[in-house]
C-alpha positions in Angstrom: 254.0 165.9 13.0 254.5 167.9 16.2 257.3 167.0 18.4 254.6 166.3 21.3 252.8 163.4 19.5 256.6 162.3 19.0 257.4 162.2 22.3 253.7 161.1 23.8 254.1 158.5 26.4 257.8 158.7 27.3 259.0 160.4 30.3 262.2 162.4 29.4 264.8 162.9 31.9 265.2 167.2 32.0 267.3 166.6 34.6 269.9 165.4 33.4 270.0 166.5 29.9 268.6 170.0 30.7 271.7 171.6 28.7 270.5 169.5 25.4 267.4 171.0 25.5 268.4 174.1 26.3 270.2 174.1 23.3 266.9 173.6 21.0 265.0 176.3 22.4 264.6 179.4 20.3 263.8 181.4 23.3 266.6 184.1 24.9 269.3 182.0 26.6 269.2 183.7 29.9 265.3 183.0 30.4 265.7 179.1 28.8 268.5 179.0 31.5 266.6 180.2 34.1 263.8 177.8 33.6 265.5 174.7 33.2 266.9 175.4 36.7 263.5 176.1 38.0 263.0 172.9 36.2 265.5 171.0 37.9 265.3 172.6 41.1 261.4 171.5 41.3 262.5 167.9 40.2 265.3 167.8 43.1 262.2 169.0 45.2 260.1 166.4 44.6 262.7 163.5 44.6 263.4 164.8 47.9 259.8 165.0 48.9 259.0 161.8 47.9 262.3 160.6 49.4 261.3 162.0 53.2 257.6 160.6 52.5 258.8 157.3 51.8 260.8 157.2 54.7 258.5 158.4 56.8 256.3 155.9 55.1 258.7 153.0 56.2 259.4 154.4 59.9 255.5 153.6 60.2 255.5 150.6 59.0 258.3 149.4 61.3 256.8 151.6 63.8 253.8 149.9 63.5 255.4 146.1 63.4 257.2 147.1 66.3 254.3 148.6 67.7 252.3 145.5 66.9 254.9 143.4 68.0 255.1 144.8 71.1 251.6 144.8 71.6 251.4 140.9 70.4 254.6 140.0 73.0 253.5 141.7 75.9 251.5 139.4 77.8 253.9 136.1 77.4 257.0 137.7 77.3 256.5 139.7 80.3 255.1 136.4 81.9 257.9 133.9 80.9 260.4 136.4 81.9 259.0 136.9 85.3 258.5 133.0 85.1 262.6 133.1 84.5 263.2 135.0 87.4 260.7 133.2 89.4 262.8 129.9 88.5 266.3 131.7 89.5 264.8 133.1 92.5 263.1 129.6 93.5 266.8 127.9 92.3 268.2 130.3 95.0 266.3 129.7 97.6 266.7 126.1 96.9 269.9 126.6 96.7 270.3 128.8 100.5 267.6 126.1 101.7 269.8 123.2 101.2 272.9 124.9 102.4 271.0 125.7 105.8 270.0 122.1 106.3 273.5 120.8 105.1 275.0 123.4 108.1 272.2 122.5 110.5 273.0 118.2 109.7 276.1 119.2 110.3 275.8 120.6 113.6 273.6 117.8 114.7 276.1 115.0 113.7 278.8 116.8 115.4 276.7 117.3 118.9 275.8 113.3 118.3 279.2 112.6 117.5 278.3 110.9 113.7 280.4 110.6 111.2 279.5 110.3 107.5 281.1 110.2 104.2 279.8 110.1 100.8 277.2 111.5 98.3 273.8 113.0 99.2 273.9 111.6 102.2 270.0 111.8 104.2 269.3 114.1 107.2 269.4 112.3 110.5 266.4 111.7 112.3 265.9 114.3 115.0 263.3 111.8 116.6 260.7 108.4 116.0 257.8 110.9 114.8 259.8 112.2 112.4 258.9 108.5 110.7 255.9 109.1 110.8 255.6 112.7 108.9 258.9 112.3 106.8 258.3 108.3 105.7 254.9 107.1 106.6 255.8 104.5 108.9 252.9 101.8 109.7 251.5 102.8 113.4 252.2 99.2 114.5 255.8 99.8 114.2 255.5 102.8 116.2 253.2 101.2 118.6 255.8 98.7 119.6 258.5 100.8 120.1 256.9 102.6 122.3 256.2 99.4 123.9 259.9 98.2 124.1 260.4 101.6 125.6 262.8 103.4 122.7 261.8 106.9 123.4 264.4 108.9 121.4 267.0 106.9 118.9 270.3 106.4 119.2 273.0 108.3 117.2 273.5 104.8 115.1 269.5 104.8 114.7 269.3 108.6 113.7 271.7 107.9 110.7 271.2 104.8 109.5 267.4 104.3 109.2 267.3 107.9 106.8 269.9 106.1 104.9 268.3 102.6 104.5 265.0 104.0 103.8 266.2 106.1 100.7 267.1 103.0 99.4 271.4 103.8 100.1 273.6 101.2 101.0 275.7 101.5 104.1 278.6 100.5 106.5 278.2 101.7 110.0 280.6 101.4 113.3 278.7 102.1 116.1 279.9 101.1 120.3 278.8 98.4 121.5 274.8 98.0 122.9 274.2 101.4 120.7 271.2 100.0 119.1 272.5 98.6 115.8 269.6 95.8 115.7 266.8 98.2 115.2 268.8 100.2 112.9 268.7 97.9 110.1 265.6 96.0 111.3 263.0 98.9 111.2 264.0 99.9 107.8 263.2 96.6 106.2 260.1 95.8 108.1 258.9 99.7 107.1 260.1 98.2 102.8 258.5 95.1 103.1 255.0 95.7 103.2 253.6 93.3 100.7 254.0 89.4 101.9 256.4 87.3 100.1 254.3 84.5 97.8 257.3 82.5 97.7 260.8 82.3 98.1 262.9 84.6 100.6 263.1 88.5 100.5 265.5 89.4 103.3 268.1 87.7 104.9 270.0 88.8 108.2 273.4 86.6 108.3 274.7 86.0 111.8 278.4 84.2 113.3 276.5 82.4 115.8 273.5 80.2 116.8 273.0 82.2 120.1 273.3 85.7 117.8 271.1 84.7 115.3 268.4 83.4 118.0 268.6 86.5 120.0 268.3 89.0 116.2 264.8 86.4 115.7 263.0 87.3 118.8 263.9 90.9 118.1 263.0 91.1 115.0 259.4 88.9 116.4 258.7 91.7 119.0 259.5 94.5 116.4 256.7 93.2 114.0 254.2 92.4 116.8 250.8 92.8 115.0 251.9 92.3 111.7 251.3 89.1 109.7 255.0 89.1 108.7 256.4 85.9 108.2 260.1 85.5 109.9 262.0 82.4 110.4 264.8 81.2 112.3 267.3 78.8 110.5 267.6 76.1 112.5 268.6 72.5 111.8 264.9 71.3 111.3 264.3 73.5 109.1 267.5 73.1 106.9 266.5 69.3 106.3 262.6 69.8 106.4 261.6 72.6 104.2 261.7 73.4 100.4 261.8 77.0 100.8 260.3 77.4 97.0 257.2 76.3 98.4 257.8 77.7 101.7 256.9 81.8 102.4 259.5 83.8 104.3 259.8 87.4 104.7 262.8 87.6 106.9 265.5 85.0 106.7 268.1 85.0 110.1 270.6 82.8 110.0 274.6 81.6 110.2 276.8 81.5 107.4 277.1 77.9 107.4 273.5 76.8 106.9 272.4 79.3 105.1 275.0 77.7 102.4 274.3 74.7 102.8 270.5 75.7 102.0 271.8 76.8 98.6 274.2 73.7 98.2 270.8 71.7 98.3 269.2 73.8 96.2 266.2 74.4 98.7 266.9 78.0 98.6 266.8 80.6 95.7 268.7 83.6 96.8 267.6 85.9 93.4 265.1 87.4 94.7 266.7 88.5 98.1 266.2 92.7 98.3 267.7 93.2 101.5 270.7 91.9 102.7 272.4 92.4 106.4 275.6 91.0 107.4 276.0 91.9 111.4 279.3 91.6 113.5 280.6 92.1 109.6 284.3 92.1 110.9 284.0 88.1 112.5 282.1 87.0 109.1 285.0 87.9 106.9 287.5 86.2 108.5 289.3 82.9 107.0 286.9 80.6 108.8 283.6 82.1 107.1 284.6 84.4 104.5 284.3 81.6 101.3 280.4 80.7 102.8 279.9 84.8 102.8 281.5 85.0 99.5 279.3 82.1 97.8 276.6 83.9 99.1 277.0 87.3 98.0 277.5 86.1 94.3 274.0 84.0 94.9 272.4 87.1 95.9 271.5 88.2 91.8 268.8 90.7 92.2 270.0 93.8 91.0 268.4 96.5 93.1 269.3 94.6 96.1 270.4 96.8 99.5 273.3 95.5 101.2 274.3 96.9 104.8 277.1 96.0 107.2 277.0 96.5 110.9 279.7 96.3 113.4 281.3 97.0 116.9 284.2 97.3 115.1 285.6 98.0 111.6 289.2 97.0 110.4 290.2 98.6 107.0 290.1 95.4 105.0 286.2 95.5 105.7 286.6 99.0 104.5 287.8 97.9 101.4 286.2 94.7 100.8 282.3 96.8 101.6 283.5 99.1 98.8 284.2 96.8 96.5 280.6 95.1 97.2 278.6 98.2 97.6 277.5 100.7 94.7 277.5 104.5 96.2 277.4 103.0 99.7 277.7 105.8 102.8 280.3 105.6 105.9 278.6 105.7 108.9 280.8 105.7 112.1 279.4 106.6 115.6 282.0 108.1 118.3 285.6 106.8 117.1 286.4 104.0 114.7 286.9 100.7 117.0 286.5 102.3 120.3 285.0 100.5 123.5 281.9 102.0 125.1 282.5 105.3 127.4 280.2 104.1 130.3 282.2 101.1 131.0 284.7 101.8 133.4 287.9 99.6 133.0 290.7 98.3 135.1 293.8 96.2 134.4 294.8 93.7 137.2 298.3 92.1 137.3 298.0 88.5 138.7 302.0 87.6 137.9 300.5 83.6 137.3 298.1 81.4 136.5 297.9 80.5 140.2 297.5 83.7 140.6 294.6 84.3 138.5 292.8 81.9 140.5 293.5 83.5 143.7 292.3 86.8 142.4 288.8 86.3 141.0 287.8 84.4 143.9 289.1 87.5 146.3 286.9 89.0 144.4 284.0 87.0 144.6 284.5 86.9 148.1 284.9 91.0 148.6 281.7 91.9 146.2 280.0 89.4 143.9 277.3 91.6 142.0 275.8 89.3 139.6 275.4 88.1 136.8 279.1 88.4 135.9 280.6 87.0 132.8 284.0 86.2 132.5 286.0 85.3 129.4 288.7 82.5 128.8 290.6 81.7 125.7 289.5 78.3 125.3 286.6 75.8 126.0 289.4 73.7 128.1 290.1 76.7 130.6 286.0 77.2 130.7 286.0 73.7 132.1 288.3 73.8 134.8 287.6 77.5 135.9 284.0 76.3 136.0 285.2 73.2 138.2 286.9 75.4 140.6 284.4 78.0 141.1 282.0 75.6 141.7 283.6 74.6 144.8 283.1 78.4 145.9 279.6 77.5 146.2 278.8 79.8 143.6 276.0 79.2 141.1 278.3 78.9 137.7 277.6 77.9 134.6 279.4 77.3 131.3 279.3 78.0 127.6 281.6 76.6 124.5 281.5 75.3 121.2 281.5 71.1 122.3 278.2 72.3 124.3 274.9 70.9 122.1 272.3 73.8 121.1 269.9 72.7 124.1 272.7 72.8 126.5 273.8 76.0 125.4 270.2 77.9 125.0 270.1 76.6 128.7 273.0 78.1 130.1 271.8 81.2 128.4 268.6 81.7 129.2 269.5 80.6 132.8 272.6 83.1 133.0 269.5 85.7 131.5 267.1 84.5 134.2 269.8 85.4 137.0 269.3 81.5 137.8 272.6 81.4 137.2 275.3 84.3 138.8 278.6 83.7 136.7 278.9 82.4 133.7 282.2 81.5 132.1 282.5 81.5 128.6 285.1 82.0 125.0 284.6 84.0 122.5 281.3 82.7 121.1 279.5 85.0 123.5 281.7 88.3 123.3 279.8 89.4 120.1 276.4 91.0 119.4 274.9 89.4 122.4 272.4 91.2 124.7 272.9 90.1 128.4 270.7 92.9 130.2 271.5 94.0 133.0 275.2 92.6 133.3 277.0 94.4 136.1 280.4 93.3 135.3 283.2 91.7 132.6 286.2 89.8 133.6 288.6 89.0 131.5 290.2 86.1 133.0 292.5 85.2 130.0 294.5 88.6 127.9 292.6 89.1 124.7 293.9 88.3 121.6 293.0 91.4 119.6 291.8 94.7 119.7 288.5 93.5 118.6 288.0 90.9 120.8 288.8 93.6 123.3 286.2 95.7 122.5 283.5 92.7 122.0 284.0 91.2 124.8 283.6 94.0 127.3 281.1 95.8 125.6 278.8 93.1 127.4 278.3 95.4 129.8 277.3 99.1 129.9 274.6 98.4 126.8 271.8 101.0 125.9 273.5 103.6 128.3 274.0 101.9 131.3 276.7 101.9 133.4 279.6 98.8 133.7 282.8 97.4 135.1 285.5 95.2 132.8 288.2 93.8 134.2 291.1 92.3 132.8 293.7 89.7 134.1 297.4 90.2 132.7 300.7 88.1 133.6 304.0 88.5 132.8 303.1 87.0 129.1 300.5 89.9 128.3 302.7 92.7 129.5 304.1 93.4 125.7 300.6 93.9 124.8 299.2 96.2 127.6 300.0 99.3 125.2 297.3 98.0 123.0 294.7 98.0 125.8 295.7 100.9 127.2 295.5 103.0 123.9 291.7 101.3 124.2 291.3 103.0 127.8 292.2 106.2 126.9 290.2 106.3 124.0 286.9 105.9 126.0 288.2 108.6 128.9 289.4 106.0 131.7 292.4 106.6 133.6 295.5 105.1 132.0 298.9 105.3 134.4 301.4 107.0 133.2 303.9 103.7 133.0 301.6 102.1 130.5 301.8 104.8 128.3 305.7 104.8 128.2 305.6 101.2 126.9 306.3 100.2 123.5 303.4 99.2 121.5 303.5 95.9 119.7 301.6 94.9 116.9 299.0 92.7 118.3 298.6 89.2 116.3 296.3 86.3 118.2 298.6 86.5 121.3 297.1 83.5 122.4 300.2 82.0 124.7 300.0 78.9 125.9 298.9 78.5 129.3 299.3 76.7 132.6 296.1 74.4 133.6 293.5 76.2 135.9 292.7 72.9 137.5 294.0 72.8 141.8 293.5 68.6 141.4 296.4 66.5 142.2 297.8 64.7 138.7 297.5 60.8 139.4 299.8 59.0 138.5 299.7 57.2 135.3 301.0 53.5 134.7 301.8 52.6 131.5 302.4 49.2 130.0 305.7 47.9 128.4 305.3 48.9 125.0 307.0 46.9 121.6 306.0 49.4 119.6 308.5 51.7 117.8 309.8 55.1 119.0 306.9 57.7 118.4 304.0 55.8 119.0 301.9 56.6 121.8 301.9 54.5 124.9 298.2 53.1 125.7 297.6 53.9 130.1 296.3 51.1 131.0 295.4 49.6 134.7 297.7 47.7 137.1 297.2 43.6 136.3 297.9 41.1 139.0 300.6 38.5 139.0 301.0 35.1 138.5 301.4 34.9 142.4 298.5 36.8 143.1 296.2 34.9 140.7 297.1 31.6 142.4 296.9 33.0 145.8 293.3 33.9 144.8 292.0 30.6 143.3 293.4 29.0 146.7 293.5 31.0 149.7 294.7 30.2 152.7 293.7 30.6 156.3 294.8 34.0 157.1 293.6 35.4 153.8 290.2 34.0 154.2 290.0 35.9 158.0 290.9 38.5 156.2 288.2 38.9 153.5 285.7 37.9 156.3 283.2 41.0 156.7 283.6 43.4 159.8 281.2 45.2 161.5 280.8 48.8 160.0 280.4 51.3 163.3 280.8 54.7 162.5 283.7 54.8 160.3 284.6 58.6 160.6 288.2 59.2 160.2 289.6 63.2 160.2 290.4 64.0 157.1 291.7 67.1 155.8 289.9 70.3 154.8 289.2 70.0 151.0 289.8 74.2 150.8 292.6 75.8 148.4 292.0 78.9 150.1 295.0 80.3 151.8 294.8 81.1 155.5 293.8 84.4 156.2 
C-alpha cells in the first residue's frame, strides 16, 4: 500500500512540520530544504492572500451596509434633522417673540402707569377693537359702547378685561371714576353667552342699595340688545321669588339680602361662575365681613372666577384676596390708595363748629356751582345742616341711613336731575357712586380715614373731568392733617410747607364728638318732681295748672269774663326781628 492511498483525504499541515518530512525524504538535503521552503513560503502566500481577500471581502460588505444604510437613511434623517432645527429655530423665535411683547407690555403699562404682579399675566388691550380680533366679542357689546361714548379704555379697562377673559382671577386698585364697572362687567356679559335655565350664574355684591341700583342700570345699558336676563335684589323679590324656578343671569345685590336669600333657601349659590365683590375694602369690614364670608363658602363651583374691585386697597384685603384666590394677578392703577389727580384739593381752617357754618354759607354766597355734595359724619349733622341751609334759600336735600328706599332714590335722582343743587349726605354716598357732572366736594366734617378720604372726594373729577374738594378742619382735626396732606401730595396738589413739618398720627375713626349745627334757641325744658331713684331718666312733661287756677276756671268772675270776650282783629302787625344769622357785613 502506497503512502498516498494512506494519506487520501487528510490535509497535512507542511507547514508546520516541514522538518519531519524533510527528514523522510531520500532526496539531497539541500534540494528537500529548498523545497519545503518554497513550500512554506507559497502556504504563507496564500494565507496571506486569502487573508487581504477576505478583508477586502468584509470592507464591502460593511461598505455596502453602510452604503445601503446611508442610502435607506437619507431621506428621513436629513428631514427629521432639519425638522429638529426647524423646531429650535421656531422655539427661538418663540422665544425672542415673547420677550419683545413682554418688553413692549412693559413699556405700555409704564406709559399707562399699570402695575401688575404675578404669573403669565395677559397683554393689555391697546384699544375696544382689539376685542373684536383678539376675543371675538358679540357686535352688540361693541355697538353700545360706542353708544355710551367709551372711545378708548381706561388703564383699569386695558388690564383687567385681558385678565378676566383668560379666565384669571384678579384684585385691581384703580382712582376713583376710572371705569372699574365696565371692567368686570364686559368680561362676564362677553362669558355668558348661553342663557341660564335655572338658578344664578353671576353675582355682583354691592355695600349699598343706591350702589347696587346704579351697577343694575349699568349693567342694563351694557347688554342693550341682548336677551340677558339681570335682576336687581330688591326687597320684593327676596320675599317673592324662588330663584330655583326663577332664571337669572346676573345677580346685583347687598351683602345682607343676598344672605338672607340663602338663609331661606330660595337661592342655590353652586352654580355661581362669576363672582364680583366691588368697593371690596367696605365689604370686609366687621359690619359685613361674616355675610361675605358665608357667602364665599356657598359659592362651591370649582371653576368659579372671583375678582375684587376698589378705590382703595388696605393690606388685609391683600392678604385675605390671596388666601381666596388661586393664581390671582395684582392689578393697581397709578399709586396704591391715591385720590384722583384731576381733583384739585384745598384744606380750610374754620377754628369751630360756628365757624363751619359761617364758612360754607360764604361760600355759597361768593360762587355756588352746583350740584355740590357735602359730607357730614353723621345722619344727625345731615339734619340740621340741611335745616340751616335751607334758610339760605338754597334748593337742599338730604340723604342717611333712617331715610326709606323711596325717599332716598328721590333725593338721588333729584340731586342727579340738578332739581336739587346741594345735597348733604354721610358716608353711604362717598363710595362707588356716579354723580355726573359734580363740580364740587365739601367736606364739612374731617374724615375719619384715609379711605373715606379718598371715597368721598373722588365724587368729583370722574371719567377725566376736572373737580374741587374741600375740606373743613378745627382745632380737633389738626393731629390728623398730616394724613391728608400726605393724600395731596400724592395726587400733585400744593401742600404748604407747615403741614408737612407736622407729626403724622396714625389715623383710627377720628370721629370726635361735635358741637350741634343747629342756630335754634334750646327751650327750656320743665320737668316734673320725680320719686324715682337716682339714675332714672326724668320724663319732660308740660306745665299743669293749679288748684287756684282750675277753680278760677269753673267760676269766673267779671273781669275774667271781659277778658276772654273776643276783640276785633285789625291788622295785627307788630315789628319783629329779622330771622337772619348772618353777620352784618
Amino acid at each position: 500500500m502506497s503512502n498516498d492511498s494512506l494519506f487520501a483525504g487528510i490535509r497535512f499541515d507542511r507547514k508546520r512540520f516541514g522538518a519531519d518530512i524533510a527528514r523522510f525524504q531520500k532526496k539531497d538535503v539541500s534540494t528537500s530544504l529548498a523545497k519545503i521552503q518554497s513550500v512554506i513560503e507559497d502556504e504563507e502566500i496564500n494565507e496571506t492572500i486569502e487573508a487581504v481577500s477576505s478583508k477586502k471581502r468584509k470592507r464591502k460588505k460593511t461598505s455596502s451596509a453602510v452604503d445601503g444604510f446611508s442610502v435607506f437613511r437619507s431621506s428621513t434623517s436629513k428631514s427629521k434633522e432639519k425638522v429638529q432645527a426647524g423646531d429650535d429655530d421656531e422655539s427661538i423665535q418663540l422665544k425672542k417673540e415673547k420677550n419683545k411683547q413682554l418688553e413692549r407690555d412693559a413699556i405700555f403699562r409704564k406709559s399707562r402707569n399699570i402695575h401688575v404682579s404675578g404669573y403669565n399675566v395677559p397683554s393689555p388691550l391697546q384699544s375696544f377693537d382689539e376685542l373684536k380680533t383678539s376675543y371675538k366679542c358679540p357686535s352688540y357689546l361693541l355697538r353700545n359702547l360706542a353708544e355710551l361714548g367709551f372711545r378708548e379704555p381706561t388703564p383699569i379697562q386695558q388690564q383687567a378685561i385681558p385678565i378676566l377673559l383668560q379666565d384669571r382671577e384678579c384684585f385691581a386698585c384703580a382712582p376713583t371714576g376710572s371705569g372699574k364697572t365696565l371692567a368686570f362687567v364686559c368680561p362676564m356679559l362677553m362669558k355668558l353667552k348661553a342663557h341660564s335655565k335655572g338658578g344664578v350664574r353671576a353675582i355682583i355684591i354691592c355695600h349699598s342699595r343706591e350702589l347696587s341700583g346704579q351697577t343694575y342700570r349699568e349693567c342694563k345699558k351694557f347688554a342693550k340688545g341682548e336677551k340677558f336676563r339681570i335682576k336687581l335684589m330688591t326687597k320684593h323679590l327676596l320675599e317673592g321669588s324662588d330663584f330655583s324656578k326663577f332664571p337669572c343671569d346676573i345677580l346685583i345685590s347687598t351683602p345682607f339680602r343676598l344672605r338672607l336669600a340663602t338663609q331661606r333657601k330660595k337661592l342655590d349659590l353652586s352654580r355661581v361662575e362669576y363672582l364680583v365683590l366691588d368697593e371690596s375694602d367696605k365689604l370686609f369690614e366687621p359690619g359685613m365681613f361674616k355675610q361675605i364670608d358665608a357667602i364665599i363658602k356657598a359659592c362651591t363651583n370649582p371653576s368659579i372666577i372671583r375678582s375684587l374691585f376698589s378705590a382703595t386697597l388696605p393690606d388685609f384685603i391683600e392678604d385675605k384676596a390671596r388666601e381666596l384666590m388661586h393664581d390671582a394677578v395684582r392689578v393697581i392703577v397709578g399709586r396704591k390708595n391715591m385720590a384722583s389727580e384731576t381733583i384739585k384739593q384745598k384744606l380750610v381752617f374754620t377754628g369751630s363748629e360756628e365757624g363751619k357754618l359761617i364758612a360754607i354759607r360764604q361760600s355759597f354766597a361768593e360762587s355756588l356751582n352746583p350740584p355740590v355734595l357735602v359730607f357730614v359724619q353723621s345722619k344727625e349733622r345731615a339734619k340740621e345742616l340741611c335745616g340751616e341751609l335751607a334758610f339760605d334759600n338754597i334748593r337742599v336735600d338730604v340723604i342717611h341711613s333712617d331715610l326709606s328706599q323711596e325717599e332716598r332714590e328721590n333725593a338721588v335722582d333729584n340731586f342727579r336731575a340738578c332739581k336739587t343743587w346741594v345735597l348733604i349726605a354721610t358716608d353711604v354716598v362717598a363710595r362707588g357712586m356716579d354723580f355726573k357732572g359734580i363740580n364740587c366736594v365739601i367736606n364739612y366734617d374731617f374724615p375719619d380715614s384715609a379711605s373715606a378720604y379718598i371715597h368721598r372726594i373722588g365724587r368729583s373729577g370722574r371719567a377725566g373731568r376736572s373737580g374741587e374738594a374741600i375740606t373743613f378742619y378745627t382745632e380737633e382735626d389738626i393731629p390728623f392733617l398730616k394724613n391728608v396732606a400726605n393724600l395731596m401730595a400724592s395726587s400733585g396738589c400744593e401742600v404748604p410747607s407747615w403741614l408737612t413739618e407736622l407729626q403724622k398720627k396714625k389715623w383710627r375713626k377720628h370721629r370726635p364728638k361735635r358741637d350741634s349745627i343747629s342756630t335754634k334757641p334750646d327751650r327750656p325744658k320743665r320737668y316734673s318732681i320725680s320719686t324715682k331713684p337716682d339714675g332714672v331718666a326724668e320724663k319732660e312733661v308740660e306745665e299743669t295748672p293749679g288748684p287756684k287756677e282750675i277753680l278760677s276756671q269753673l267760676n269766673p268772675t267779671e273781669s275774667q269774663k271781659k277778658k276772654s270776650q273776643k276783640k276785633k282783629w285789625r291788622k295785627n302787625r307788630p315789628k319783629r326781628d329779622s330771622i337772619s344769622t348772618k353777620p352784618d357785613l
